[in-house]
C-alpha positions as CSV (number, residue, x, y, z in Angstrom):
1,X,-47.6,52.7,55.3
2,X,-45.2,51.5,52.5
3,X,-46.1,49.6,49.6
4,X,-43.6,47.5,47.4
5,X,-42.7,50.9,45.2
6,X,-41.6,52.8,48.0
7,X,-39.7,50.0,49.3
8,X,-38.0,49.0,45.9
9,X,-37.4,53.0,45.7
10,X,-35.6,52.9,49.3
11,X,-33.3,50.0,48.4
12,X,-32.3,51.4,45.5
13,X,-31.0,54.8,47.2
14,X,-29.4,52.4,49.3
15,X,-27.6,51.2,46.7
16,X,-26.6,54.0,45.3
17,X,-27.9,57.5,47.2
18,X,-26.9,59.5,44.1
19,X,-28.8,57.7,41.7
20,X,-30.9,59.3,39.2
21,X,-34.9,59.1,39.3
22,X,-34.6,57.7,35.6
23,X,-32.4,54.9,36.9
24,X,-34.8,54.1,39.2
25,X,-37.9,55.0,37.4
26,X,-35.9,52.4,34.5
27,X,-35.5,49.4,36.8
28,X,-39.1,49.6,38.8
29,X,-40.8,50.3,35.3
30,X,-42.4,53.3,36.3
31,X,-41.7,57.0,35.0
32,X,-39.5,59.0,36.6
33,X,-42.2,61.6,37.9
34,X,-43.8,59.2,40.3
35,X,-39.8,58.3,41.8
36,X,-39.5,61.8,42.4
37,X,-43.0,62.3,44.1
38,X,-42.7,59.0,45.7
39,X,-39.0,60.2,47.1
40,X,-40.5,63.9,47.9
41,X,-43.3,62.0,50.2
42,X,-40.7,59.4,51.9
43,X,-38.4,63.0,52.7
44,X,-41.4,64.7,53.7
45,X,-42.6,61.9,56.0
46,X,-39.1,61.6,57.2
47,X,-39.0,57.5,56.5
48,X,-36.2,58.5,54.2
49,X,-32.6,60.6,54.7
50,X,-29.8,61.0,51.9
51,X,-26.2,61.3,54.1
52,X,-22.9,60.3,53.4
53,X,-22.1,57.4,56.0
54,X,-18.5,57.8,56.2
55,X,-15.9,54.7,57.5
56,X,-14.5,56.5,60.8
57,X,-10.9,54.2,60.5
58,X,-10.5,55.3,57.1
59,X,-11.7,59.9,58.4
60,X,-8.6,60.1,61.0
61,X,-11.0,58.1,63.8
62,X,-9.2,55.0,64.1
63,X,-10.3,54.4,67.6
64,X,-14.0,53.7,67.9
65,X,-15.8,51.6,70.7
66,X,-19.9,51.0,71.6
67,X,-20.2,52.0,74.9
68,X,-23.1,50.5,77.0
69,X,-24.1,53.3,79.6
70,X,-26.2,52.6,83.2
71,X,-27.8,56.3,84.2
72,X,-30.2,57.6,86.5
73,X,-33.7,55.9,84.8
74,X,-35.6,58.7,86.3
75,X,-33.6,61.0,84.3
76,X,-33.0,59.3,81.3
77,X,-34.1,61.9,78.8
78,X,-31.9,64.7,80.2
79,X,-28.9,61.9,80.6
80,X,-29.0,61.5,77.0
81,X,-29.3,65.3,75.7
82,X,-26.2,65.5,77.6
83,X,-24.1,62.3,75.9
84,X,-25.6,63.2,72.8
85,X,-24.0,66.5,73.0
86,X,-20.9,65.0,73.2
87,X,-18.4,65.4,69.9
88,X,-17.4,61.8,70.0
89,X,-20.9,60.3,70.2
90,X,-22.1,59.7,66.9
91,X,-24.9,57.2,67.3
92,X,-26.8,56.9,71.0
93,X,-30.0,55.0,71.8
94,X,-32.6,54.3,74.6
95,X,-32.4,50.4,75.1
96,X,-34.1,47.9,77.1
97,X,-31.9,44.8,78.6
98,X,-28.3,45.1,80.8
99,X,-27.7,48.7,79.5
100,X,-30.1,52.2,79.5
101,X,-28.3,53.2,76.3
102,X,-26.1,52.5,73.9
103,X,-23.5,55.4,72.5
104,X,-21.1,54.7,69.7
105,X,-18.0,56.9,69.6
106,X,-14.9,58.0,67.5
107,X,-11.8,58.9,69.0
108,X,-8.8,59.8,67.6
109,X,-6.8,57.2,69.1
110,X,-6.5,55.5,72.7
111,X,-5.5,58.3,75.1
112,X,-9.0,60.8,73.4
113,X,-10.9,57.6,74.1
114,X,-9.9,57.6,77.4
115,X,-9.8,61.3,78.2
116,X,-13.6,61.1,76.8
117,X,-14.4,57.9,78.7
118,X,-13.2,59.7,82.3
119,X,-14.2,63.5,81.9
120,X,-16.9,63.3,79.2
121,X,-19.1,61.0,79.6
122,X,-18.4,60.2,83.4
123,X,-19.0,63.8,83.9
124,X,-22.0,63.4,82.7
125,X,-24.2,63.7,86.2
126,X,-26.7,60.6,86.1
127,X,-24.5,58.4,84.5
128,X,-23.8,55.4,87.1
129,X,-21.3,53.4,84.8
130,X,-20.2,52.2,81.6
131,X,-19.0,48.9,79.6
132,X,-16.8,50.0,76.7
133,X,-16.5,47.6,73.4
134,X,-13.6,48.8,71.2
135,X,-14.2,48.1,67.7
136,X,-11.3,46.0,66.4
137,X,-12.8,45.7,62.5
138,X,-16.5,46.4,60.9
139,X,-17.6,43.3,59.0
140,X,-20.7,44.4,58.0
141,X,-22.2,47.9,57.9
142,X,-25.5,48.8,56.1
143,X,-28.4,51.1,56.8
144,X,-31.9,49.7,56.4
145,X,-34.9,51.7,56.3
């Protein structure tokens, strides 16, 4: 369970994931030995994950879509180890409502989108169909704990 210092300690990596423990330690009033055993615990645990979250228009991807996938429900695990494996997919998850899962991809422009639309993921066996969503402009990106 999380208490208000972990918390506080999360959004502040969020903020900045390069921040120092002293900054931290500084703005929760607390020394910078119990941010970095706090932190250590939240890695250990893994509630917490430093990566660089990159804009895929601005990294040579300036074709990306969410695609909503129907497979084989029976199969579902094995159906998604395969589209995960996929080099476009960088996000993918299980979901409940008119979709099985959810995959968001970057392409490199229109014509890999579709090359990946009709021989990667369709040739994934157990997929029944897709809905593609292209992404025309990200108004709001952030990564909550």
């Amino acid at each position: 369970m999380l208490d208000t210092a972990d918390i506080e300690i999360i959004e502040a990596l969020q903020e900045d994931g390069r921040m120092a423990f002293s900054e931290i330690a500084r703005r929760l009033g607390v020394s910078p030995g119990m941010v970095r055993q706090r932190y250590q615990r939240l890695v250990e645990n893994r509630v917490l994950h430093i990566a660089a979250i990159t804009n895929p228009f601005l990294m040579g991807h300036p074709t990306v879509a969410v695609v909503g996938i129907h497979a084989d429900f029976g199969r579902i695990e094995e159906v998604a180890a395969q589209i995960a494996a996929l080099p476009e997919v960088t996000w993918l998850v299980v979901v409940a409502g008119r979709f099985d899962l959810v995959a968001e991809v970057n392409c490199h422009d229109q014509d890999h989108l579709l090359d990946f639309l009709s021989r990667g993921l369709n040739g994934v066996e157990g997929v029944r169909d897709t809905e593609t969503f292209p992404q025309l402009r990200v108004l709001k990106d952030v990564y909550y704990c």
